[in-house]
C-alpha positions as a Markdown table, in Angstrom:
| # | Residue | x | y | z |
|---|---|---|---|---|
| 1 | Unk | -80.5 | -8.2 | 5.7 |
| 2 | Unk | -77.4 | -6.9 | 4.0 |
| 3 | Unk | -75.2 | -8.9 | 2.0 |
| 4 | Unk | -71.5 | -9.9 | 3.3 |
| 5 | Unk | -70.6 | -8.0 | 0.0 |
| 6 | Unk | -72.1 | -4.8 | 0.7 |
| 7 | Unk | -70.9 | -4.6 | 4.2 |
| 8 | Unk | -67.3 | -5.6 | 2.6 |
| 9 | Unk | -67.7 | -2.5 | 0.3 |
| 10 | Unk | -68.7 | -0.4 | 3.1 |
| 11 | Unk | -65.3 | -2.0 | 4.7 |
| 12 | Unk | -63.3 | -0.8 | 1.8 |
| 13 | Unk | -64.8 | 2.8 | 1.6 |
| 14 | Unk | -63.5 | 3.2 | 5.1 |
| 15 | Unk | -60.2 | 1.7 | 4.9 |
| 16 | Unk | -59.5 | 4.0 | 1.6 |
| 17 | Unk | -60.2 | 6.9 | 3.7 |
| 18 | Unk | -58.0 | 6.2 | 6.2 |
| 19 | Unk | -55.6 | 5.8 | 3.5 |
| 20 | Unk | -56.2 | 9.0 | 2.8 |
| 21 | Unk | -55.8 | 10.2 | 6.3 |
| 22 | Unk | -52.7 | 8.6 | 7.3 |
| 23 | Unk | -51.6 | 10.4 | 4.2 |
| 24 | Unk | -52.2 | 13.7 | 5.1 |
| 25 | Unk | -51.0 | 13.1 | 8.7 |
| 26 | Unk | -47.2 | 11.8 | 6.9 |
| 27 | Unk | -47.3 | 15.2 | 5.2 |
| 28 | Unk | -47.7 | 16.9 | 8.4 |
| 29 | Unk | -44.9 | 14.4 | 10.0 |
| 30 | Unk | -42.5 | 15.6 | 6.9 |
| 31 | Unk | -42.9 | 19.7 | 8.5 |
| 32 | Unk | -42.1 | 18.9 | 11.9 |
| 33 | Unk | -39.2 | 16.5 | 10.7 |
| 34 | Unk | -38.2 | 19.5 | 8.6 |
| 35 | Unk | -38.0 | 21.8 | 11.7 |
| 36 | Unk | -36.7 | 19.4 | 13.6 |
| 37 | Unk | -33.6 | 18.6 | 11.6 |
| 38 | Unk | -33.4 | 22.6 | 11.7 |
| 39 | Unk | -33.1 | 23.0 | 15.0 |
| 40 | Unk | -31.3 | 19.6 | 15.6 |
| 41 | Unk | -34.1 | 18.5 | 17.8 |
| 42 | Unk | -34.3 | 14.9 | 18.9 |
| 43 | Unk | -36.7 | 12.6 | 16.3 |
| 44 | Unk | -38.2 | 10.6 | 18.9 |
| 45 | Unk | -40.7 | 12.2 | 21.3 |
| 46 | Unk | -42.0 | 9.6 | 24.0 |
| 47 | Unk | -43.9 | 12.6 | 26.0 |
| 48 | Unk | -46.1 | 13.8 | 22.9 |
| 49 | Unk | -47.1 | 10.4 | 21.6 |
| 50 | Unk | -48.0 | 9.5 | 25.4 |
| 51 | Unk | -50.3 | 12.7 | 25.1 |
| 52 | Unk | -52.1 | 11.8 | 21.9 |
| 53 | Unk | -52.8 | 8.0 | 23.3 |
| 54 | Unk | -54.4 | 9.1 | 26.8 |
| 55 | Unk | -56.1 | 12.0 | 25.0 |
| 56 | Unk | -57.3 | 9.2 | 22.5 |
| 57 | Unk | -58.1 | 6.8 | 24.9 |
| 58 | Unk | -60.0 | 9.7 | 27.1 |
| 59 | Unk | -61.7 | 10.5 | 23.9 |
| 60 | Unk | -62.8 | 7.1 | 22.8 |
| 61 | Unk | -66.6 | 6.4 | 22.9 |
| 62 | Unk | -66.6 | 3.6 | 20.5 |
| 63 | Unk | -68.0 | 0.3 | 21.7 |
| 64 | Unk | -65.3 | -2.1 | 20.7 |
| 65 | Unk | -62.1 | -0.1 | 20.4 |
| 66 | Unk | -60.2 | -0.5 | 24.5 |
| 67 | Unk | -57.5 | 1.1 | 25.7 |
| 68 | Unk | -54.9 | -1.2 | 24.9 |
| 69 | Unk | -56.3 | -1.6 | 21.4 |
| 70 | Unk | -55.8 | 2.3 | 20.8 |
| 71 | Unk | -52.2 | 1.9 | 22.4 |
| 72 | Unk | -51.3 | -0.8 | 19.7 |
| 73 | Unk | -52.8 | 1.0 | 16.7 |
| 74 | Unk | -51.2 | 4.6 | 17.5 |
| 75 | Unk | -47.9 | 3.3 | 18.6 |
| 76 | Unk | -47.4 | 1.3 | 15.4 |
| 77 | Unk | -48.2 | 4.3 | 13.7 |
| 78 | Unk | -45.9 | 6.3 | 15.4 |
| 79 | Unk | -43.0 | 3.9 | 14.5 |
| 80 | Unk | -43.8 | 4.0 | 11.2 |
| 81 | Unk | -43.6 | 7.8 | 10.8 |
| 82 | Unk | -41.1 | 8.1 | 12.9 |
| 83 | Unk | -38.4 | 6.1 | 10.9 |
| 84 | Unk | -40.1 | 7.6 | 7.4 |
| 85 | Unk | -37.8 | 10.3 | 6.4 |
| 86 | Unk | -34.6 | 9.7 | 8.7 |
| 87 | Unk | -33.8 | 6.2 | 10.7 |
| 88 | Unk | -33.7 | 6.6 | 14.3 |
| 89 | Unk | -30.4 | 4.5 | 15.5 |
| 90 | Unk | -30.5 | 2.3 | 18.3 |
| 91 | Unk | -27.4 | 0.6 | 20.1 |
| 92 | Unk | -28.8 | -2.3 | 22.0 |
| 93 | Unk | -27.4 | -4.6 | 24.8 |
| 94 | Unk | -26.8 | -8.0 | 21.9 |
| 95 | Unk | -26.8 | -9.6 | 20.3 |
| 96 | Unk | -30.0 | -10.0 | 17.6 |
| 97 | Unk | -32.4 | -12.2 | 19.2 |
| 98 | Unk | -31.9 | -11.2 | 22.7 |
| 99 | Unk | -34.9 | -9.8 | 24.7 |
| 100 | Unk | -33.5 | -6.2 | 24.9 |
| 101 | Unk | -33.4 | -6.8 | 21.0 |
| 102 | Unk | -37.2 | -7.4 | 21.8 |
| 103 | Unk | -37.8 | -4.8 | 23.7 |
| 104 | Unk | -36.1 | -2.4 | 21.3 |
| 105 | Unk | -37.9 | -4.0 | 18.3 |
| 106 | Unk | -41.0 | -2.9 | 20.2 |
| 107 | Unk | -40.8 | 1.0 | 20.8 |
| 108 | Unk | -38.8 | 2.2 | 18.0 |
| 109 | Unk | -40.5 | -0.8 | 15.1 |
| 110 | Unk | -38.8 | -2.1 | 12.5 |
| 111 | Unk | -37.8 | 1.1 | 10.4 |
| 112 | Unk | -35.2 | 2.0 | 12.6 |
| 113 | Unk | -31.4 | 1.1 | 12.4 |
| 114 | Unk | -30.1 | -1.3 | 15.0 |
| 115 | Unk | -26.5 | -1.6 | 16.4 |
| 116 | Unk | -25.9 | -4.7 | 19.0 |
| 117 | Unk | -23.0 | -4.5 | 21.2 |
| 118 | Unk | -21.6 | -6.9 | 23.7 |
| 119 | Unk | -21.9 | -4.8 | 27.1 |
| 120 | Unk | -24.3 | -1.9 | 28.5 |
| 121 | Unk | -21.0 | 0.2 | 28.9 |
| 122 | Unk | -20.9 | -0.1 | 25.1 |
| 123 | Unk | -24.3 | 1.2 | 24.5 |
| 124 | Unk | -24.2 | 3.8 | 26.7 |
| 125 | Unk | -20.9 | 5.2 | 24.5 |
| 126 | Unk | -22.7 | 4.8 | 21.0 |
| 127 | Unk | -25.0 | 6.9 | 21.7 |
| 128 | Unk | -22.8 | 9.4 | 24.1 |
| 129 | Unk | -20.4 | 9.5 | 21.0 |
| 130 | Unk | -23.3 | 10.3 | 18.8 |
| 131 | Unk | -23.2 | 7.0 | 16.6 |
| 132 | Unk | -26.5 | 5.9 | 17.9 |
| 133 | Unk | -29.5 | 8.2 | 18.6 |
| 134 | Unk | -30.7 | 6.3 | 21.4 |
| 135 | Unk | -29.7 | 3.2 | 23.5 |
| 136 | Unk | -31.8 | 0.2 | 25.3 |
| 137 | Unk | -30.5 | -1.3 | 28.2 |
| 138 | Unk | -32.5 | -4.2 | 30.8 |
| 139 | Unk | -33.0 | -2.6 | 34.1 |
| 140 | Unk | -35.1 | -4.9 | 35.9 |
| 141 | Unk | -36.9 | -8.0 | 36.1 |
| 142 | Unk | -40.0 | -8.5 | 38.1 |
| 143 | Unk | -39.0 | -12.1 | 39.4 |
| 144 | Unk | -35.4 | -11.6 | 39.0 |
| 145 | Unk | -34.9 | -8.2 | 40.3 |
| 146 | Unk | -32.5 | -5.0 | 39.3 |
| 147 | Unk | -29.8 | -5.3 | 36.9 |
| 148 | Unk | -27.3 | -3.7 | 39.1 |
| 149 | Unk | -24.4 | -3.1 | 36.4 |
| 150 | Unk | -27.4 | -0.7 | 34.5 |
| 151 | Unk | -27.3 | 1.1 | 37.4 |
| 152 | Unk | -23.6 | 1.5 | 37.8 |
| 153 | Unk | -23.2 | 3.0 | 34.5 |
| 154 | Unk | -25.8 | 6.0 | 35.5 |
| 155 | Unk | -23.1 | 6.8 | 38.4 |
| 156 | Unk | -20.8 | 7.9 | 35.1 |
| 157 | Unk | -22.9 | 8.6 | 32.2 |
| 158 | Unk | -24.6 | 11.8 | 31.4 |
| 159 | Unk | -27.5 | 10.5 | 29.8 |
| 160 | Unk | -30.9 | 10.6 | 30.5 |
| 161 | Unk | -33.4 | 8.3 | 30.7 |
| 162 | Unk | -36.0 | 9.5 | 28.2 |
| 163 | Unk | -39.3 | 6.3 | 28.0 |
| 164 | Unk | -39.4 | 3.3 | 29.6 |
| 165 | Unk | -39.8 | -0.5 | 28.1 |
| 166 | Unk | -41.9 | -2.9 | 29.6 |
| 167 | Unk | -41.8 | -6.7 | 27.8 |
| 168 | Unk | -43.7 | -9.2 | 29.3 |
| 169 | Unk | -41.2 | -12.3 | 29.2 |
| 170 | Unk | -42.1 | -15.6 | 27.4 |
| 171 | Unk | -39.2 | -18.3 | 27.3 |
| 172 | Unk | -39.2 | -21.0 | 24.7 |
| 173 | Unk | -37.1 | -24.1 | 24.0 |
| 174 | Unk | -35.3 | -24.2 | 21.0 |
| 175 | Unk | -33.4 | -26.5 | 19.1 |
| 176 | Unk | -32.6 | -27.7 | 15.8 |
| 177 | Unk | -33.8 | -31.0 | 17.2 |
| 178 | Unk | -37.7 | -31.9 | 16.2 |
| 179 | Unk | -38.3 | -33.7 | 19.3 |
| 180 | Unk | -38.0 | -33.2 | 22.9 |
| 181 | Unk | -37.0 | -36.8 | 23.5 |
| 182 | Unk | -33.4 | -35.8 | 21.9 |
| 183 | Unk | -32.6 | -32.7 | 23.7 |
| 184 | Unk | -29.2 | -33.7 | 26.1 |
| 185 | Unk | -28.1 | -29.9 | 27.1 |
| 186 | Unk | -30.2 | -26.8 | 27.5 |
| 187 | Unk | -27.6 | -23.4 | 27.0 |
| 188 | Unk | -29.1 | -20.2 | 28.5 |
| 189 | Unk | -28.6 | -17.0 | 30.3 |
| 190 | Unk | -28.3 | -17.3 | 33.9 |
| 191 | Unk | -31.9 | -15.2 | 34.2 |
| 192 | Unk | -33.5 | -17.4 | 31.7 |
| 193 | Unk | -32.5 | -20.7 | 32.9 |
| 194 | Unk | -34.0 | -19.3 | 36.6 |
| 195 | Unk | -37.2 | -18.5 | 35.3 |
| 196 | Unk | -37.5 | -21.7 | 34.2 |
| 197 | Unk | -36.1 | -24.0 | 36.7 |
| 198 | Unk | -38.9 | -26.0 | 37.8 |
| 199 | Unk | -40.0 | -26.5 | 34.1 |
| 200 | Unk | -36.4 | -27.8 | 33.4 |
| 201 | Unk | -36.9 | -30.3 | 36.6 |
| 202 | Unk | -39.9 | -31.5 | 35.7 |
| 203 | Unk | -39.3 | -31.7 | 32.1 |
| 204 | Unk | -35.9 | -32.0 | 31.3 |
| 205 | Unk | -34.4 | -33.8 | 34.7 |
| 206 | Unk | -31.4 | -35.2 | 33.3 |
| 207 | Unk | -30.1 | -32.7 | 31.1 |
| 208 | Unk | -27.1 | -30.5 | 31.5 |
| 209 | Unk | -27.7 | -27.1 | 31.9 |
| 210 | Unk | -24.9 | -24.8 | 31.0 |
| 211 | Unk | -25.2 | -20.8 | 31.7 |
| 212 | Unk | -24.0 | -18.2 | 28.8 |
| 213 | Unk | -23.8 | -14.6 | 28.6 |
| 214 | Unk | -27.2 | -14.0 | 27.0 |
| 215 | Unk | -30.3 | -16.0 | 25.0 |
| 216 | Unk | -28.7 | -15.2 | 21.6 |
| 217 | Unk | -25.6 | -16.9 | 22.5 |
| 218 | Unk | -27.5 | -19.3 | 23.7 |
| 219 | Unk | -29.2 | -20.0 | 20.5 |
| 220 | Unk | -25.7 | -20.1 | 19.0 |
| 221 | Unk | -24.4 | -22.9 | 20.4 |
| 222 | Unk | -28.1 | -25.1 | 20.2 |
| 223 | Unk | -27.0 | -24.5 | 16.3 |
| 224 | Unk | -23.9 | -25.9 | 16.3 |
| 225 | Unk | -24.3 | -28.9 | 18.8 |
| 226 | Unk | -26.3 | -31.7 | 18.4 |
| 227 | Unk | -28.9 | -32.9 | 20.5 |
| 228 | Unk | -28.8 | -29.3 | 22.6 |
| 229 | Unk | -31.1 | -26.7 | 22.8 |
| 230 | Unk | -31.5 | -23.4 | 24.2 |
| 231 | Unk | -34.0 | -21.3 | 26.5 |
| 232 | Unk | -34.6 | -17.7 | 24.2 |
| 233 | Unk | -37.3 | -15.9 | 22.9 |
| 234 | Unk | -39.8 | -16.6 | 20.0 |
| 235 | Unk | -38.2 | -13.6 | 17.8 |
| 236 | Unk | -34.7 | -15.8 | 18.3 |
| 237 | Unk | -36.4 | -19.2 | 16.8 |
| 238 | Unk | -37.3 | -16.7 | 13.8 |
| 239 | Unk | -34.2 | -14.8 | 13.3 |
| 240 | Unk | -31.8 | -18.4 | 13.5 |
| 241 | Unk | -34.7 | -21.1 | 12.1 |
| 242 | Unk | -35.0 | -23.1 | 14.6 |
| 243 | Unk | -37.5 | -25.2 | 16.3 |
| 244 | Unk | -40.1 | -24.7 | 19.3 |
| 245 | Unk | -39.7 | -27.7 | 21.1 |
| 246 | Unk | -41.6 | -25.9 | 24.1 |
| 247 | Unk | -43.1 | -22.5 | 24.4 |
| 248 | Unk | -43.9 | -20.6 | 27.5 |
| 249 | Unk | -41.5 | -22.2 | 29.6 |
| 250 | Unk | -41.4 | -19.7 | 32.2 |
| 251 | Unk | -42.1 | -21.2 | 35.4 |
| 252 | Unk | -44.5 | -17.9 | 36.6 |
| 253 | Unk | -47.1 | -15.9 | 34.5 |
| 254 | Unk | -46.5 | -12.5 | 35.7 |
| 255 | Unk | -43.1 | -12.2 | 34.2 |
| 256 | Unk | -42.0 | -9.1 | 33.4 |
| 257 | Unk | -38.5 | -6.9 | 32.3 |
| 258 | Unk | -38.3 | -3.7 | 32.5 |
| 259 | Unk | -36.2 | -1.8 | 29.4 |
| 260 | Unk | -34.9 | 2.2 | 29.7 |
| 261 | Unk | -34.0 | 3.9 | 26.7 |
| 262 | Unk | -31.5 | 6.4 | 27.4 |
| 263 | Unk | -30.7 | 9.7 | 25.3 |
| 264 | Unk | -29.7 | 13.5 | 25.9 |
| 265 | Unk | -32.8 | 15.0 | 26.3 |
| 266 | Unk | -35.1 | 15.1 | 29.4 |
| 267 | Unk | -38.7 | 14.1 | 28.1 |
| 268 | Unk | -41.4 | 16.7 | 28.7 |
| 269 | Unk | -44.0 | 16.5 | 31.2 |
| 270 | Unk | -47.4 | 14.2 | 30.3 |
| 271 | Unk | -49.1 | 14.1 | 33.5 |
| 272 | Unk | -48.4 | 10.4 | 33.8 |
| 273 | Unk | -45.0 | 10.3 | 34.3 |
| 274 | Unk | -42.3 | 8.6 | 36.0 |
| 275 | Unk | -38.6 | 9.7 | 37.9 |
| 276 | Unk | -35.7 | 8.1 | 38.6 |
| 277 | Unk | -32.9 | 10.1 | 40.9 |
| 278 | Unk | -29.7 | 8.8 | 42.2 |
| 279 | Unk | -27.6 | 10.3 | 45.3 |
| 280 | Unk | -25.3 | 9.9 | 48.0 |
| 281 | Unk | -26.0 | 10.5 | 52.0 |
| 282 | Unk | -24.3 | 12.2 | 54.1 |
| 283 | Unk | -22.9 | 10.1 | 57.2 |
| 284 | Unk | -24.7 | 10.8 | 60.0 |
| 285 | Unk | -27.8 | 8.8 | 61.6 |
| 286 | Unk | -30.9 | 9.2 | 60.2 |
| 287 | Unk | -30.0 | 10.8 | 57.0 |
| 288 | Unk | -31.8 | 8.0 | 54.9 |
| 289 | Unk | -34.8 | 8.5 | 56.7 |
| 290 | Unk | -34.6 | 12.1 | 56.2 |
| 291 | Unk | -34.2 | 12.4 | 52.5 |
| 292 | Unk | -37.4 | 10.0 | 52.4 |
| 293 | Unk | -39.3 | 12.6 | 54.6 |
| 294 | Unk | -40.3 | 15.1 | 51.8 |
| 295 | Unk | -41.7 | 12.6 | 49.8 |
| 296 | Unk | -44.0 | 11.3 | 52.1 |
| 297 | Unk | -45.3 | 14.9 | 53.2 |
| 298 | Unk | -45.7 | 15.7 | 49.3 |
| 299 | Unk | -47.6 | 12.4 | 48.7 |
| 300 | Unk | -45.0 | 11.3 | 46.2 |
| 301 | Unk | -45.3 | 7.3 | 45.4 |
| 302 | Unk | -41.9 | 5.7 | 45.5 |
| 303 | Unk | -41.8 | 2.8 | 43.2 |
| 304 | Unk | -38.5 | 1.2 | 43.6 |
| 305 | Unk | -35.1 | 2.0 | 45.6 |
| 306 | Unk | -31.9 | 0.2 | 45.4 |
| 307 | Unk | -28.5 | 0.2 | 47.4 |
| 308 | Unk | -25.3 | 0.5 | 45.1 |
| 309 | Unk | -21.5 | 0.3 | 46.4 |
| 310 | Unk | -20.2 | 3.9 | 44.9 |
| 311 | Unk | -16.6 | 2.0 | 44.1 |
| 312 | Unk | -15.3 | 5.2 | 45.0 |
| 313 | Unk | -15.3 | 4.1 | 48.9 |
| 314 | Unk | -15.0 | 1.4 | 51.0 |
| 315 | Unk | -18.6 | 0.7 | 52.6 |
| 316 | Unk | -20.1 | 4.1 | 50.9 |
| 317 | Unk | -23.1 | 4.0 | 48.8 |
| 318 | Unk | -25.4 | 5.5 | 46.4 |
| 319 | Unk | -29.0 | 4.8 | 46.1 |
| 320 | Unk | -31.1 | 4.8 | 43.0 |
| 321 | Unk | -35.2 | 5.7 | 43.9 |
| 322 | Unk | -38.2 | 5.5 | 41.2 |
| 323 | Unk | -41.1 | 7.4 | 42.1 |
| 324 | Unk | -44.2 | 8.8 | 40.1 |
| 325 | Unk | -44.2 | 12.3 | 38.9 |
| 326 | Unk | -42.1 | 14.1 | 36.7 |
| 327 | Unk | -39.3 | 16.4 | 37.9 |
| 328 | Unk | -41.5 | 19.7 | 36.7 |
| 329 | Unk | -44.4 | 19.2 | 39.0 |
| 330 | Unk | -44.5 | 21.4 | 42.0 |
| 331 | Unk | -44.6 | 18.8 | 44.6 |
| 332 | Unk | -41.7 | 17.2 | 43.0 |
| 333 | Unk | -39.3 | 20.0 | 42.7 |
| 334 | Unk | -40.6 | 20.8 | 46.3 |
| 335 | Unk | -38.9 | 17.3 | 47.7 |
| 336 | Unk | -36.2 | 17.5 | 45.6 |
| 337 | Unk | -35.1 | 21.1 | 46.7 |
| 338 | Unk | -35.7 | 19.3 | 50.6 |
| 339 | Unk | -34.0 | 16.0 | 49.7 |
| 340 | Unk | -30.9 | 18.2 | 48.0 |
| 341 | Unk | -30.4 | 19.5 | 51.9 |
| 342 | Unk | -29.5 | 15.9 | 53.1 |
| 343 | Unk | -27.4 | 14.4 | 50.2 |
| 344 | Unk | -23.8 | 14.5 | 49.3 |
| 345 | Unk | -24.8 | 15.0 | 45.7 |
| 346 | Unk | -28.6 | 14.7 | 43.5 |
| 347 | Unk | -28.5 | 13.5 | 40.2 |
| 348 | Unk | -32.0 | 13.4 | 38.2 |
| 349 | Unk | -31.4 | 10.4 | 35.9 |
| 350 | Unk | -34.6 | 11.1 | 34.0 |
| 351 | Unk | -38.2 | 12.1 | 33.9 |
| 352 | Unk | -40.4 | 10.0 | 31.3 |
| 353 | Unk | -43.6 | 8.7 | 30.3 |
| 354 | Unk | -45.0 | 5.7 | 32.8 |
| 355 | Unk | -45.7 | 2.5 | 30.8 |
| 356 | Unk | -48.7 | 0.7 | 30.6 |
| 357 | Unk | -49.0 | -2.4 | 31.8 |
């Protein structure tokens, strides 16, 4: 039987070698960087590192490595070479602490450079006046629904939505208090406290619950104010030192928001991919129906469609559809060239990698 030390030096002959290889695959990384910064190609390419995890995870015959284990490993190796010779920049829906801050945390890692801003109008413009690379903005909750003023921004902006965020949501209660027993008022955002309103009842009946406009200002106030606390994430109680008084508050498991990252460039086809459109109908009867027509007869899987007001006018509207398949597949152009016949105007927000769940 071998010793633990033997199979510890067997352990530390691998690990140097793939020292050695993560090496020689940051010298690669350095070329394409180079050629990149040539051409003034984008840094961050969500369609080629969805390629190398599926072929990975098609490739794996290991008997302990899964899926999701490969999907950890080779996206925190992406976000470590991807911020190794330049910073990516990332304006984010504020401030530090919040969930988007989260969710951005978790594609682009901790290498990158990070600007919080106070509205999603605002981080739409950092990156449309080149200041930020890329922007993160919440589109949806799965308990909560769409984040309608997200989608009011695409009616305006040129961007495109390049990769897809999805955080699974835990809520915790935080406080500078060390006991429960001394909490008076809970601060939160509107979202958050909803998530967690039976928790709240059943635990907290006879506090006052004040709304504010996200977790992080939240947090703020639990700092100043004695004998208050605030609903926010773990990464907040880290960031301001504060205290978990209670953690996964949230009154249902499956809890889950949805992030876009928007940039200029349409991501490339993976063969697991995902589009979102927006467009106007005409007014006549039956002209929603219609535009839904070619996606059924091209066995395209809608995922989500919403209703907007266009604010240009009174009782017009603009609808926002999700649907699997990227805008380069056959079938999907067919639709689209069908759909185009039956709309005042066809707007392909993006075409990106579908996250795992």
């Amino acid at each position: 039987m071998k010793k633990i030390e033997d199979i510890r030096k067997k352990i530390d002959e691998i690990d140097e070698e793939i020292l050695k290889l993560l090496n020689l695959r940051a010298e690669e990384v350095k070329k394409i960087f180079e050629i990149k910064r040539e051409e003034n190609k984008p840094l961050f390419d969500p369609s080629r590192e969805k390629r190398i995890i599926e072929k990975l995870i098609a490739k794996n015959k290991g008997l302990f490595l899964k899926p999701e284990d490969i999907k950890i490993i080779m996206e925190t190796i992406f976000k470590v070479y991807r911020g190794m010779f330049r910073k990516i920049v990332v304006a984010y829906l504020g401030p530090e602490g919040t969930f988007t801050h989260q969710a951005a945390l978790s594609k682009f890692g901790e290498k990158a450079k990070y600007i919080p801003v106070k509205t999603i109008d605002e981080v739409f413009k950092e990156v449309e006046k080149q200041r930020a690379d890329y922007g993160v903005v919440p589109i949806e909750n799965s308990i909560e629904g769409v984040v309608t003023h997200t989608l009011d921004v695409f009616l305006e902006s040129e961007l495109k939505i390049t990769s897809e965020i999805l955080l699974e949501i835990h809520q915790f209660l935080l406080s500078r208090e060390k006991s429960i027993k001394n909490v008076k008022k809970v601060y939160s955002h509107p979202q958050a406290i909803a998530q967690c309103r039976n928790w709240i009842s059943e635990n907290l009946p006879d506090v006052e619950i004040y709304e504010t406009e996200s977790t992080a200002s939240a947090v703020k106030k639990a700092i100043r104010e004695k004998n208050s606390s605030a609903i926010a994430s773990e990464i907040a109680a880290s960031i301001y030192n504060l205290n978990i008084l209670a953690q996964k508050i949230e009154d249902f498991r499956e809890n889950f928001t949805r992030f876009l990252v928007v940039g200029n460039e349409f991501s490339e086809k993976t063969g697991v991919d995902k589009t979102s459109i927006l467009f106007s109908i005409k007014d006549r009867v039956g002209a929603l129906h219609d535009i839904l027509v070619p996606f059924k007869k091209e066995k395209i899987n809608l995922t989500r469609i919403e209703s907007r007001p266009s604010k240009k006018k009174a009782w017009e509207y603009v609808f926002f559809v999700d649907f699997i398949g990227h805008k380069d597949d056959e079938n999907v152009k067919r639709a689209l060239k069908e759909v185009e016949k039956s709309t005042a105007f066809l707007k392909i927000l993006g075409s990106y990698p579908k996250e795992r769940r």
